[in-house]
C-alpha positions in Angstrom: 0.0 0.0 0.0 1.4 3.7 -1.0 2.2 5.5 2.3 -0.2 8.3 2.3 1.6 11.7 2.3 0.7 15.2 4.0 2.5 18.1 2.3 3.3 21.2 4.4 3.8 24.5 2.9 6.1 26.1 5.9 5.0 29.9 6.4 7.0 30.9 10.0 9.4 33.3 8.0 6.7 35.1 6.2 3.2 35.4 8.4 5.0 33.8 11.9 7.2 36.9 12.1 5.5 39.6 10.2 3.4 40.4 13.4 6.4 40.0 15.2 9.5 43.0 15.8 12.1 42.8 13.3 14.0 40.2 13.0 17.6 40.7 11.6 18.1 39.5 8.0 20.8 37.0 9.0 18.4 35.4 11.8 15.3 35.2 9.5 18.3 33.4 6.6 19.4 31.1 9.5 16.0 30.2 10.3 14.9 29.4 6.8 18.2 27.3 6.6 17.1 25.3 9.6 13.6 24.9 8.6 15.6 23.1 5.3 17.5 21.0 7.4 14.8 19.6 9.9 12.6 18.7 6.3 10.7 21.1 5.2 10.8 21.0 1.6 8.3 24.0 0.9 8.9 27.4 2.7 6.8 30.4 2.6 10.1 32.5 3.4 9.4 36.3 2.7 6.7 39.2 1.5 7.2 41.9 -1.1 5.0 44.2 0.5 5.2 47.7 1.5 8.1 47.8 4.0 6.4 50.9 6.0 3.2 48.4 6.4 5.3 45.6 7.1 8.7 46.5 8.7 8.9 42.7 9.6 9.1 41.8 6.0 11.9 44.4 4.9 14.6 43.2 3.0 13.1 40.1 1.2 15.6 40.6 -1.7 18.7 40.3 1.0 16.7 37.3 2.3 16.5 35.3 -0.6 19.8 36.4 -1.7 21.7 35.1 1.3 19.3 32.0 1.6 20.4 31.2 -2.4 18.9 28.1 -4.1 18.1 25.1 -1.5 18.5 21.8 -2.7 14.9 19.9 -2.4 13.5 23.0 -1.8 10.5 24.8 -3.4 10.5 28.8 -1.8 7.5 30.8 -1.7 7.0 34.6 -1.7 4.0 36.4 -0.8 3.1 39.1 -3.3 0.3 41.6 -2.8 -0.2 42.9 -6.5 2.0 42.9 -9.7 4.5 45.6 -8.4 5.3 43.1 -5.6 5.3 39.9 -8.3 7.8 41.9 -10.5 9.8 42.5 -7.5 10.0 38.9 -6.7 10.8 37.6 -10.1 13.5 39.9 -10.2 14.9 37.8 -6.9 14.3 34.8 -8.7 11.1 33.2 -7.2 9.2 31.6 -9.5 6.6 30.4 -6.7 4.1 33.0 -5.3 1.4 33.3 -3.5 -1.1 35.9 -3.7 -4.2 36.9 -0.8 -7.4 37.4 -2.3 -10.5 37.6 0.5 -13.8 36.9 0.5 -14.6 39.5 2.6 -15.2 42.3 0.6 -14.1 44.9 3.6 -11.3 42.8 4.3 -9.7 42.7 1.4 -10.1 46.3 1.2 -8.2 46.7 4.4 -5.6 44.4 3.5 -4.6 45.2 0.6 -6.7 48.3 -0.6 -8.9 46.8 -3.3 -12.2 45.3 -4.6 -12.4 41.5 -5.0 -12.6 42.0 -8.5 -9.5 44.1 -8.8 -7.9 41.5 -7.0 -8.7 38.9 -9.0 -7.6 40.9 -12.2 -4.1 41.4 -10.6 -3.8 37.2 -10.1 -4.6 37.5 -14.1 -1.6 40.0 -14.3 0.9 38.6 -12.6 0.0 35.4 -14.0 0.6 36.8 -17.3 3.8 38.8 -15.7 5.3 35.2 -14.5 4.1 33.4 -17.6 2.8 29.7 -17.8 5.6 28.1 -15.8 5.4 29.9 -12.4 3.3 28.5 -9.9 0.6 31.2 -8.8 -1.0 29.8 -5.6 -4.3 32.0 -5.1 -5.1 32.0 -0.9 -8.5 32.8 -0.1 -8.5 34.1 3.2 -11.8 34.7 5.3 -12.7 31.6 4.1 -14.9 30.6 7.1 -16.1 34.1 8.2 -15.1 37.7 8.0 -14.8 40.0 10.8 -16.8 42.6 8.9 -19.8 40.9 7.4 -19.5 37.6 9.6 -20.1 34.5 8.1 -19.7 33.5 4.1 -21.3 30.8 2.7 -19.6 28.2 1.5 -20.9 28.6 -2.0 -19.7 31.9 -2.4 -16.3 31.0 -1.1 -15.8 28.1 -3.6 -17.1 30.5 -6.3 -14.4 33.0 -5.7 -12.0 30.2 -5.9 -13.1 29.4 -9.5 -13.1 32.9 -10.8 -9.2 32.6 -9.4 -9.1 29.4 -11.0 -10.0 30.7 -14.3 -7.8 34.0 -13.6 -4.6 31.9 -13.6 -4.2 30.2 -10.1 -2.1 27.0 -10.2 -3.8 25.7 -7.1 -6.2 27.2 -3.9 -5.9 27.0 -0.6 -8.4 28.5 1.9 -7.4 30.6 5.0 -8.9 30.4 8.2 -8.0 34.2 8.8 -10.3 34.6 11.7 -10.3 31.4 13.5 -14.0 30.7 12.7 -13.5 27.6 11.0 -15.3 24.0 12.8 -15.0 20.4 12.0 -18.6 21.2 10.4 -17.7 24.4 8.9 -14.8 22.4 6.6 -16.8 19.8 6.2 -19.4 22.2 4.0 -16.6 23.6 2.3 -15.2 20.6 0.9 -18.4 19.3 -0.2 -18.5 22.6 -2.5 -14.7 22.7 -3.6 -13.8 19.0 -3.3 -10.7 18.1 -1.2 -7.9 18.8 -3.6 -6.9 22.4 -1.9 -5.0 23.4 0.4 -5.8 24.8 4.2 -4.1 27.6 6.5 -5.6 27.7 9.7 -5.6 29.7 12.6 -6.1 29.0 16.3 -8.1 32.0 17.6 -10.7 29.9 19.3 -8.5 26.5 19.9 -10.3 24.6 17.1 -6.9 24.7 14.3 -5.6 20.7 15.3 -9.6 19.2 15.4 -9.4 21.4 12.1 -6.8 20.0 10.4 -7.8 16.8 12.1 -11.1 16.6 9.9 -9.5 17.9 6.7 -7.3 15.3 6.8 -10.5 12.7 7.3 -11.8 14.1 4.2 -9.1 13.6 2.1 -7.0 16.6 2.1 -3.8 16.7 2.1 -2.0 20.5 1.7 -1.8 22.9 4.7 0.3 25.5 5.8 1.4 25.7 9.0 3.9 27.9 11.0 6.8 26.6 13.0 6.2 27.6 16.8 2.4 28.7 16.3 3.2 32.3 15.3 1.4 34.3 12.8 -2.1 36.3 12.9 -3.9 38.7 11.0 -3.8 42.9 12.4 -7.3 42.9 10.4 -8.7 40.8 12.3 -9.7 41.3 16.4 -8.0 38.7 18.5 -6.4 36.8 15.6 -4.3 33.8 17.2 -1.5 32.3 15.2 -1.6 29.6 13.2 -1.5 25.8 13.6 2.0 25.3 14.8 4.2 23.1 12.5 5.5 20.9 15.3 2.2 20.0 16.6 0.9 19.2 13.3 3.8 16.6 12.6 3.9 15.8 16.2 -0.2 14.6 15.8 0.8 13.4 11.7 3.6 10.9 13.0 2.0 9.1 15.9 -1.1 8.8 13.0 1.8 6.7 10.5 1.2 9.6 7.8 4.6 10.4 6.2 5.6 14.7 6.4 9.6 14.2 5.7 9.8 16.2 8.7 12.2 15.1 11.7 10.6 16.6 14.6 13.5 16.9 16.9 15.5 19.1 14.6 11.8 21.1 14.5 11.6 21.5 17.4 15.3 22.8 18.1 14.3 25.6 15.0 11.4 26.5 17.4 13.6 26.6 20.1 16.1 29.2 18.0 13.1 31.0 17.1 11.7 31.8 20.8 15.3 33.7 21.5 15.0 35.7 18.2 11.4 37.1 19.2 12.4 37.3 22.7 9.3 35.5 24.2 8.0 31.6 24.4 6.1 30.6 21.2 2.7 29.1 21.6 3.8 26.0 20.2 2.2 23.3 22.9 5.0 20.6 21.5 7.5 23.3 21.8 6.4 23.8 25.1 5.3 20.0 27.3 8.5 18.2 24.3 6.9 15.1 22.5 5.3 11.8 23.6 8.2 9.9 22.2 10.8 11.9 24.8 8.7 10.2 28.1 8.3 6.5 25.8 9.9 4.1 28.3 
């Protein structure tokens, strides 16, 4: 029988310390390095955004450049708009991903435009990168908006195809505001299908059972951020999202394969808590794994 496999798009660098204070360019390199090394093999490692929005997420050219090509290694940028997709292809990424809500005052807030100019900028930088480039399309709101409350599934999904037919490679669907249940992804997939991808946040605990029930129905893609970091400042009380170590820690006692060794995980996450200069909310991080009290 084919060992079933659970792909992790690792997004620490990018939304675990944009709501964090700057971290030095040679600590943010160091960390992506590490995430490499403990198995990671897809890395979410830096925005081209505005760096006066996002002073976390300054100097993502001098990030990339001193990370240099990783063997194994697929690297992600987050790009807001074409101006921020030229700006990555001129650091040579070829993989981007690109926010589009379904919550129309979200998205305005975010990144200060309609759903429908966002979607036309997917088209451009689409077009911009060419047929090659993988252009990963993140819904976020996906399970509620902070503004309008909750979304229904059908309109969700139908933003996903008109991304779809824009130019997105793939789709996966954010959990920006922690309003996702069990039941809620459940009524999701039956609209979409399970071949997407999830990023989920754990404002109200529920991330793990999340991920837990996506998994049940088949899917297999999630991003996740090593030591729980991350959240949303357009969204009240946004927690971080599911932590990477948890996720694998839950994935290996369940006999489904990550390439991830925990250990060396969990000594990244350890890194990681002296960089930001408190404890990360990592609960593997935190009590160690089951296998270290085995015996």
């Amino acid at each position: 029988m084919t060992a079933v496999e659970v792909r992790i798009r690792e997004v620490g660098p990018r939304d675990g310390l944009q709501a964090e204070a700057p971290v030095p360019v040679e600590d943010r390199v160091a960390l992506i390095q590490g995430l490499a090394a403990a198995g990671l093999r897809t890395i979410e490692a830096v925005s081209f955004v505005s760096e006066k929005a996002v002073p976390a997420m300054a100097g993502a050219a001098e990030v990339l450049a001193a990370v240099g090509p990783l063997e194994g290694v697929t690297v992600f940028a987050l790009v807001p708009n074409v101006r921020g997709a030229q700006a990555a292809q001129a650091a040579g990424i070829d993989h981007v991903t690109v926010t589009v809500s379904a919550s129309a005052a979200y998205n305005e807030k975010n990144v200060r435009m309609t759903i429908d100019e966002s979607v036309a900028e997917v088209a451009a930088i689409r077009d911009l990168l060419g047929p090659e480039p993988w252009v990963e399309a993140v819904v976020s709101c996906a399970f509620g908006s902070p503004y309008e409350g909750d979304i229904t599934p059908k309109d969700v999904a139908g933003l996903g195809a008109q991304l779809s037919h824009a130019g997105a490679s793939a789709l996966t669907y954010a959990d920006t505001t922690g309003m996702a249940t069990p039941r809620r992804i459940g009524d999701l997939v039956a609209v979409t299908g399970p071949r997407i991808g999830l990023h989920l946040h754990e404002t109200r605990g529920t991330a793990m059972v999340n991920a837990y029930a996506a998994l049940d129905l088949g899917i297999r893609d999630f991003d996740t951020s090593v030591g729980g970091l991350g959240g949303s400042p357009f969204a009240a009380g946004a927690g971080g999202n599911l932590a990477t170590e948890d996720f694998v820690h839950l994935l290996d006692d369940m006999g489904l394969s990550t390439g991830v060794d925990l250990e060396r995980l969990l000594a990244v996450s350890e890194t990681l808590a002296g960089l930001i200069g408190h404890p990360v909310p990592s609960k593997v991080a935190a009590a160690g794994p089951r296998s270290r009290l085995a015996g």
